[in-house]
N, C-alpha and C positions, 0 to 999 in steps of 0.2 A: 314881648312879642311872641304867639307862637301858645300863651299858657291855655290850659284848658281850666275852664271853671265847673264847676260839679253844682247840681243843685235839686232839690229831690220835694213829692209836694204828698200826703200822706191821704187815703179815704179814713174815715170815721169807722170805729169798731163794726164789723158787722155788716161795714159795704166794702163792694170791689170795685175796681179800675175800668172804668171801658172804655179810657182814651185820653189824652194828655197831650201837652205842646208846652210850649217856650216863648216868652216874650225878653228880651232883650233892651239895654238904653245906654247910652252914654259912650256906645264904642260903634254903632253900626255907620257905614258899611260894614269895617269890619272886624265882623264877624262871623261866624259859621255856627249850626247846630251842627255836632254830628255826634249824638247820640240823645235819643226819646226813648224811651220802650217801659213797658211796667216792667215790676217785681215779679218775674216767673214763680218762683214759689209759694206765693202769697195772695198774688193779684190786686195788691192794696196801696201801690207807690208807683209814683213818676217817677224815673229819673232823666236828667238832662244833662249833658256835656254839652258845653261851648267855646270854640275854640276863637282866643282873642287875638288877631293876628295884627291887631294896629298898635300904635304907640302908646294909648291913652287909656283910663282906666275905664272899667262896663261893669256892669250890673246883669244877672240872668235870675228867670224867676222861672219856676216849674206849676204847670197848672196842670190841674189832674179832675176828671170827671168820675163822679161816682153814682153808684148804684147798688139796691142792697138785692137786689137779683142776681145770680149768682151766676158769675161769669167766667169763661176758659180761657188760659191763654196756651197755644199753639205755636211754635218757633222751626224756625229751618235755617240752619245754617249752608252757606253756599265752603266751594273748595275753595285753596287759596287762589289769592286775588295779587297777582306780580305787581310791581311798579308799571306806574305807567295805565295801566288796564281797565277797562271797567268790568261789571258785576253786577248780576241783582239778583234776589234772594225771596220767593214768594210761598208764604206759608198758607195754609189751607185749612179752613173749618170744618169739623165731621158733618156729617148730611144731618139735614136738620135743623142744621144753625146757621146765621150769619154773623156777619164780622159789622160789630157794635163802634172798631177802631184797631189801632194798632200803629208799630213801630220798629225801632233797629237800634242795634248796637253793633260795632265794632269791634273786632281782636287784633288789637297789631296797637300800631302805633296811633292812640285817635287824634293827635292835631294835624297828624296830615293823611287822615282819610277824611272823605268829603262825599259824605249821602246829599244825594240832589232829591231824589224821587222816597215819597213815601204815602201810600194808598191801594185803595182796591180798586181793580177791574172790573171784577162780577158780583161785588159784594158778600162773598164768602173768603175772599182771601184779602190779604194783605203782601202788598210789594214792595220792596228797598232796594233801590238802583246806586252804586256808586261807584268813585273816581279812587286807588288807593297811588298817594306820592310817596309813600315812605319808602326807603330803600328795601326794606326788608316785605316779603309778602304779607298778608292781611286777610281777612274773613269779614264778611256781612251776616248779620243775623236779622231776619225778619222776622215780627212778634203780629200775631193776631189775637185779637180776644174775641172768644164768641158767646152767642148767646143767644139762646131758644125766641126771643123777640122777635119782630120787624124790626128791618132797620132799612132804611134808603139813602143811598150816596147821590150828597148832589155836588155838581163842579160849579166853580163862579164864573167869572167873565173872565177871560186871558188878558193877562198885561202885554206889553212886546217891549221891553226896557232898551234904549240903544246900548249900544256897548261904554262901558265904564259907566254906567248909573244906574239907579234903583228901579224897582215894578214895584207892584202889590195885586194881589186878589181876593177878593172877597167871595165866599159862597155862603150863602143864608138857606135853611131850614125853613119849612113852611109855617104860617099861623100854630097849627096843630099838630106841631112837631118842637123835639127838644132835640139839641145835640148828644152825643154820645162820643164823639171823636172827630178825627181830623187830619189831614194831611195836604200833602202837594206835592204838584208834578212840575219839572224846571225844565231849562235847555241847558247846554252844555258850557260847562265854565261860570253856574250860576250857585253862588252861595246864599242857602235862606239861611236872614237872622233873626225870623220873627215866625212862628205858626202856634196861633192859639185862639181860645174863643171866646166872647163874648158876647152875652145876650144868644140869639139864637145863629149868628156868625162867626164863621174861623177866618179869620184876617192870614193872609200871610204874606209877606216882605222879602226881597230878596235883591242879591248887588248882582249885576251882570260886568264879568269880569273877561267876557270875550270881546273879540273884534267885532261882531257882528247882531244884530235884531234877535235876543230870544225871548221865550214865553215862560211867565207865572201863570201859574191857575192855581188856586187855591179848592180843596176839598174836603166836606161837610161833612158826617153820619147823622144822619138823622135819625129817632123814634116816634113814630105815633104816639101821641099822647092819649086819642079816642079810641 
């Protein structure tokens, strides 16, 4: 209970990262992502932290989006973040470019910090909202990757889960569009165990573990393919 699983997904020689998620089984509800983000140095790796907080044994798989256009990654880390508190953390593409995708990691203790939120606003930046429990303070880092492309953020339809059960949201990419990356936006006390893509969809899953009605949306990048 409590362990963090690591799991990491690689681009091909010669391409880079512009976005990545996590799909999860055999343990959700729960579980928690709380950690996506590329390889800052390199821009060529997923990696995923997931933290297993039930009894029983999961599976985590890292999926990573590549491109051999050559792409930035941009990071901001936030001050510390007390127990108890929350935080978010929005990094910003130079003029010129947009955000193809993006993510976060954690400094402190990760199985009990808990990023709910991860996505862009304006489509140049990238944002990471979260929750830290650990006794000890903690930091958010938020990762953008940019890139001289088009790119368009679209959101899916809002789930509203009651309290103690699951959502999902789907956003889909148009005809004449490929994904590039992916995220999602939650309500409070909500853990996703699932944000990744498929086909021209990022699915994403999550346990709503408050008293009360909150919201999943799931969130797309999209590129023009014409």
């Amino acid at each position: 209970m409590g362990e963090v699983q690591t799991a990491w997904a690689d681009c091909p020689t010669g391409y880079y990262a512009t976005g990545g998620g996590a799909h999860t089984s055999g343990g959700a509800p729960y579980l928690s992502i709380s950690i996506g983000h590329p390889r800052s140095d390199a821009a060529n790796r997923w990696f995923v932290d997931v933290r297993n907080y039930g009894t029983g044994p999961a599976t985590v798989a890292a999926y990573v989006i590549c491109d051999q256009a050559t792409h930035y990654v941009r990071e901001v880390i936030t001050e510390h973040v007390p127990h108890g508190q929350t935080a978010s953390a929005t990094a910003h593409c130079p003029a010129g470019t947009t955000a193809s995708g993006g993510g976060y990691s954690v400094v402190g203790d990760r199985s009990q910090f808990l990023v709910t939120d991860s996505g862009t606003s304006s489509g140049t930046d990238w944002m990471a909202e979260g929750v830290n429990y650990a006794a000890d303070p903690g930091l958010i880092v938020s990762q953008v990757i940019c890139s001289t492309q088009t790119h368009n953020p679209r959101l899916g339809d809002p789930d509203s889960p009651l309290p103690r059960s699951n959502g999902s949201s789907v956003s889909e990419c148009q005809p004449n569009e490929l994904p590039t990356g992916g995220g999602q936006f939650v309500g409070a006390f909500v853990h996703p165990y699932n944000s990744y893509f498929e086909g021209r969809r990022w699915t994403v899953a999550a346990a709503n573990y408050s008293d009360s009605r909150q919201h999943v949306i799931a969130q797309v990048i999209c590129r023009p393919t014409g």
